[in-house]
N, C-alpha and C positions, 0 to 999 in steps of 0.2 A: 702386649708384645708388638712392637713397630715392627712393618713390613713392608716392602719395596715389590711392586710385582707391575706387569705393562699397564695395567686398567690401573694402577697409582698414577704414572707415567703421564699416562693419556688424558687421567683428570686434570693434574697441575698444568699439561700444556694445554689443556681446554680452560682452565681458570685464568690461566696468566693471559692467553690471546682477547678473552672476554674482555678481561678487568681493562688490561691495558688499550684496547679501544677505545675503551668507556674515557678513563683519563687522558690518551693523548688528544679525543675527540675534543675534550674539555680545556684543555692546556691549547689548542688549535682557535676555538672559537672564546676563547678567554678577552682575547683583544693584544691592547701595548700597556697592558699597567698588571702589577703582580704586587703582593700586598707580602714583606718578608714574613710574617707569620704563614701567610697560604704558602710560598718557596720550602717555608719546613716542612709544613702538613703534606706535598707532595714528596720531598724526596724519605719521608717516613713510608710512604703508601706504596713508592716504587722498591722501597726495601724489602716492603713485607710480600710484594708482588715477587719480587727479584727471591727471596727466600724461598718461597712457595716453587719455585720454579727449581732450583737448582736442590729442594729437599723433596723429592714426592713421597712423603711417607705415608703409610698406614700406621696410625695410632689406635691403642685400644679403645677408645672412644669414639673411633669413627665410624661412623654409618656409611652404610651402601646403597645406593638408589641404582635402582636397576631398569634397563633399559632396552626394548625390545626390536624391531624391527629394524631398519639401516646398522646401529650401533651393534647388534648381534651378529651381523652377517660383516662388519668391518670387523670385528673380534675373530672372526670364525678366519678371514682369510689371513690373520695376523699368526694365529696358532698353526695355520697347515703348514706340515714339514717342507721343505724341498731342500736340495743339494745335501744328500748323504742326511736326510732326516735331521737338518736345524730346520727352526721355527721362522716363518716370515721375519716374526718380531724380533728376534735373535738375531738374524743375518742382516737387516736395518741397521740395526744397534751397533753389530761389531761394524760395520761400512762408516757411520757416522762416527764411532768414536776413534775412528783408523783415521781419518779426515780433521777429525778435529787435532788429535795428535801432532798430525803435520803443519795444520795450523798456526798451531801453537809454537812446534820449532819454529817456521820462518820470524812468528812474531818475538818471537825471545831474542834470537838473534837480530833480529832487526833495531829490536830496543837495546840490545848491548853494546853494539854498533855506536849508534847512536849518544848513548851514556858515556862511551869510553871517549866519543870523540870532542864531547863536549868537556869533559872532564879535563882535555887537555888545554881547552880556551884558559886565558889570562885570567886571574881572580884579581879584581879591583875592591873589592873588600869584602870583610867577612860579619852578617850580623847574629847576634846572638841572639834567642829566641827560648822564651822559658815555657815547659810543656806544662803538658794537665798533670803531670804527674810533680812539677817545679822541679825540673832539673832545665838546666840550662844545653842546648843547643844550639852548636855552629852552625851555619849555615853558610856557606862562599857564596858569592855573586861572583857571575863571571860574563864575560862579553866576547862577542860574537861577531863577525860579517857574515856568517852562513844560515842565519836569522831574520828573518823579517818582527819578528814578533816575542813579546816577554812570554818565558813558560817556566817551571818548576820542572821537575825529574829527580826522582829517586827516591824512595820510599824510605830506606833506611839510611842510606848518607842523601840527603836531598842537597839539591844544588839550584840556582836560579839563574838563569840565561837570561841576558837581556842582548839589546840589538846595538852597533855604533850608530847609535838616531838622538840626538838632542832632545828631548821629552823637555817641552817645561817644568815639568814638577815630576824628576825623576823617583822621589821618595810613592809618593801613589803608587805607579810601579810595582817598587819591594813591597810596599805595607800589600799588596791586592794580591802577589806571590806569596807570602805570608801565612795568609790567611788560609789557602789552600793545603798548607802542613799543618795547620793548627783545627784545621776543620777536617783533616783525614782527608783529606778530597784524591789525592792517591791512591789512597787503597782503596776509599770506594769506585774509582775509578778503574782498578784492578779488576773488582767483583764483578764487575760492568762486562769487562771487556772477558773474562773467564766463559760468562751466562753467551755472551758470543761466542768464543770458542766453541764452547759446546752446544749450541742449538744454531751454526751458524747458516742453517736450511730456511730458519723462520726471519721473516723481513722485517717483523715487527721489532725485532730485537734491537735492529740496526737505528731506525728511527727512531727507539726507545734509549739509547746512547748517547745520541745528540741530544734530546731533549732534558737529559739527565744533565750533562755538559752544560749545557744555557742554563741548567736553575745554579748549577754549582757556582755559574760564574754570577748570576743574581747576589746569590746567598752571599758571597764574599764582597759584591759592589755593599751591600747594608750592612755587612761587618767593618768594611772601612770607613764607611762615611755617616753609618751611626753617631757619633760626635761631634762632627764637622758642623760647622757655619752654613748658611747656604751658599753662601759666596765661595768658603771653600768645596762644596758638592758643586759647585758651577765648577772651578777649577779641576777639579776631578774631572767630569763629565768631558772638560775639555781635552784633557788626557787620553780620554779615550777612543773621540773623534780623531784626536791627531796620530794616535796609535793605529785604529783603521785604515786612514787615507797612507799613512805609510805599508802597513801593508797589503793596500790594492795598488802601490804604486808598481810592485812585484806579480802582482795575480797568484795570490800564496791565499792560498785556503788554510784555515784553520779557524779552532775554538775557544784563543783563546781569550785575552783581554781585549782586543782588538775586535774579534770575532765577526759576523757579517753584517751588513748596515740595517738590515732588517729587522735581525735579535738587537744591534746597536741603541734605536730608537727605542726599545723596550726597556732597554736596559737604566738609558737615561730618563724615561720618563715615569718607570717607576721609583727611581732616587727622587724625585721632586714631591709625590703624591701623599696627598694624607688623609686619603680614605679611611673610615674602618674597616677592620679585617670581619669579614662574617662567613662562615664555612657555608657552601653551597649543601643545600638536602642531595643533589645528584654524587657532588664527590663523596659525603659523607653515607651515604646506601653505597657508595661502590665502597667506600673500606670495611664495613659493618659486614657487607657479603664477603670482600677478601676473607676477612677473618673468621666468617661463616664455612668458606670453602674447606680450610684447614682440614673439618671436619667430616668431609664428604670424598666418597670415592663412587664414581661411577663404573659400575658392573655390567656385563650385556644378561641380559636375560630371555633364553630360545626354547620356547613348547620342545620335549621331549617326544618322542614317537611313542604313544600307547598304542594300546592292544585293546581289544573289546571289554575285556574286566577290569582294564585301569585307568587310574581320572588321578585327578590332581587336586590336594587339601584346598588348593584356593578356589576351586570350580567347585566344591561342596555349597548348597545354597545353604538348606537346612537339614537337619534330623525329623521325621514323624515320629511321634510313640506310637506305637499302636494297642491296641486292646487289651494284647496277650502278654505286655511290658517288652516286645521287638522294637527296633527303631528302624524307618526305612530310611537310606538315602537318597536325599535326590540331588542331580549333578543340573546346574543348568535348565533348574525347577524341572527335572523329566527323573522318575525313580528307577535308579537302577540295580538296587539288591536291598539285604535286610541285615541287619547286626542284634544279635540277643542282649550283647551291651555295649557300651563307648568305651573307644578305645581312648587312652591320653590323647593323641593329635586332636579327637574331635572332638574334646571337649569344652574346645571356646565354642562351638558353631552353635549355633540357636535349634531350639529344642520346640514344635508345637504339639498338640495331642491334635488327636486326630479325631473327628468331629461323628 
C-alpha cells in the first residue's frame, strides 16, 4: 500500500539535497567540455532526482532505517501540537503551500502576460515541424523589438520570438528553437519551475534550474549541429557569440541561446571536442543510490520510558536454560527474571545451557 506521511517527506528532501550536491559539485568541477552522451546521463539523473522529490512515497517494499538521537527529537518537535492542537508539521506545511499558491498566481500571470503580448508581435513566417508522433505542426516565428534574445513559449500552441538583429545565419536560430519543442524542453522546464513553486524555501532548487537550463541548451547545441561540417559548427558557434554580444549590448540576463559568456565558452568548446564519453564511478554511485533511496524511508526512533520489569526485545542478550528446563533472561548480560518457556518474540535470541 503507498503511503505519504512527514518522515516520507523528510526523507525525499534529505535524498534530493544529498544527491543534488553530489552532482552540481560534479557539474561545477566538471571544467568547459561536456561529452552529449554525459548532457543526457545528467538530465535523466536530475529527473529521477526531480521525481523523488516531488513523489515522497511509501511503497510496500520499502524499508525503514530508524534513527535515534538529534533525528528523534527533530521529529518530536515536528509532531507537538500548538495553535488550537495542529502539528508543528501541519502548520509548516499549510504556511508553505499557502505561499507557494501565491507563487504560483503571480507566476501564471506573469507568463500570460507575457504569452499574450507576444502573441501579438508580427509573424514573418510559419515552419512546420513533424512530432514523435508524425503529425505535423505549425509553428509561427515572430519578431520583436522588446527582445534582446531568441526564446520559444508555449507548450501547446508554441511560438518562437526572435529579436530585429541581423544574425548571419538566421536559420541556426530557428533549427536551435526547434529543437526545444522536439526535445520537450518546455514542459520539462515546467516540472522544473512546479518543484520550485513548491519547495521555493530550499536554495538548491534554484541553482538546480539554471543548471538544468545550460544542459538543456548543450543538448540542443549537439542536436543541431550533429550533422554539420565543421566549418559549419564554426558558423554556428559564431552565431552564438554574436547572439551574446547583442544581448550584453542591453545587460538582459537570461538563458537562452545567447546565455552568459561563461556557460558560452562551454558551450562552444564542447561542439568542437571529440573525447570519449566514459561515465564517472562518483556520478554513476550517486544514480545507483538515487535509485537506492527510492526505497528507503527514514524513521526517528526514541527509548520509551520503562518501568523496573520492563526491557526491550532488542536489549534481550540471551536466553539461559537452566536445569529445571526454566530459561533466564538476561538484559544487557545482567539477569533479570525467569520464563518456564519462550515466548514467540524470543525465539530468534540465542539459547545457552547453563554450565
Amino acid at each position: 500500500m503507498v503511503n505519504v506521511s512527514y518522515t516520507t517527506i523528510i526523507t525525499a528532501i534529505f535524498f534530493f539535497c544529498l544527491f543534488c550536491i553530489c552532482i552540481l559539485g560534479y557539474i561545477r568541477k566538471k571544467g568547459d567540455l561536456f561529452h552529449k552522451k554525459e548532457v543526457v546521463f545528467l538530465l535523466i539523473m536530475f529527473s529521477i532526482i526531480g521525481f523523488r522529490l516531488i513523489f515522497p512515497i511509501e511503497l510496500p517494499i520499502t524499508k525503514s532505517v530508524y534513527i535515534s538521537t538529534f533525528y528523534a527529537d527533530f521529529c518530536d518537535i515536528l509532531k507537538k501540537p500548538i495553535l488550537q492542537n495542529i502539528p508543528v508539521f501541519e502548520l509548516l506545511f499549510l504556511i508553505s503551500i499557502t505561499i507557494s499558491l501565491l507563487i504560483a498566481l503571480v507566476k501564471f500571470s506573469q507568463y500570460r502576460k507575457c504569452y499574450l503580448f507576444f502573441k501579438q508581435a508580427t509573424v514573418v513566417k510559419t515552419i512546420s515541424v513533424s512530432t514523435c508522433f508524425k503529425r505535423e505542426k505549425q509553428i509561427p516565428i515572430v519578431k520583436s523589438s522588446f527582445t534582446e534574445e531568441p526564446f520559444i513559449l508555449g507548450i501547446l500552441k508554441p511560438r518562437i520570438v526572435i529579436p530585429y538583429t541581423e544574425f548571419s545565419n538566421e536559420d541556426y536560430i530557428i533549427q536551435h528553437e526547434i529543437q526545444h519543442y522536439l526535445n520537450h524542453d518546455l514542459f520539462f522546464k515546467l516540472c522544473i519551475e512546479v518543484l520550485v513553486i513548491l519547495f521555493w524555501w530550499n536554495p538548491l532548487l534554484y541553482l538546480l534550474r539554471q543548471y538544468i537550463e545550460n544542459l538543456l541548451e548543450l543538448r540542443n547545441d549537439f542536436s543541431v549541429t550533429g550533422h554539420l561540417s565543421k566549418k559549419e559548427k564554426i558558423n554556428y558557434a559564431e552565431t552564438l557569440i554574436f547572439a551574446a554580444k547583442e544581448k550584453n549590448k542591453k545587460k538582459h540576463f537570461g538563458l537562452g541561446i545567447s546565455s552568459t559568456s561563461g556557460f558560452l565558452k562551454i558551450r562552444i568548446h564542447s561542439l568542437f571536442a571529440h573525447s570519449p564519453f566514459r561515465v564517472s564511478p562518483f556520478l554513476l554511485l550517486t544514480f545507483l543510490l538515487t535509485i537506492f533511496s527510492y526505497f528507503v524511508v527514514i524513521e526517528p526512533y526514541s527509548r520509551p520510558d520503562l518501568g523496573p520489569t520492563e526491557f526491550l526485545l532488542e536489549d534481550v542478550s540471551y536466553l539461559e536454560k537452566n536445569k529445571d528446563g526454566t530459561y533466564t533472561i538476561y538484559v544487557n548480560e545482567e539477569p533479570i527474571g525467569t520464563l518456564s518457556n519462550i515466548p514467540d518474540d524470543l525465539k530468534h535470541i540465542k539459547i545457552i545451557e547453563k554450565k
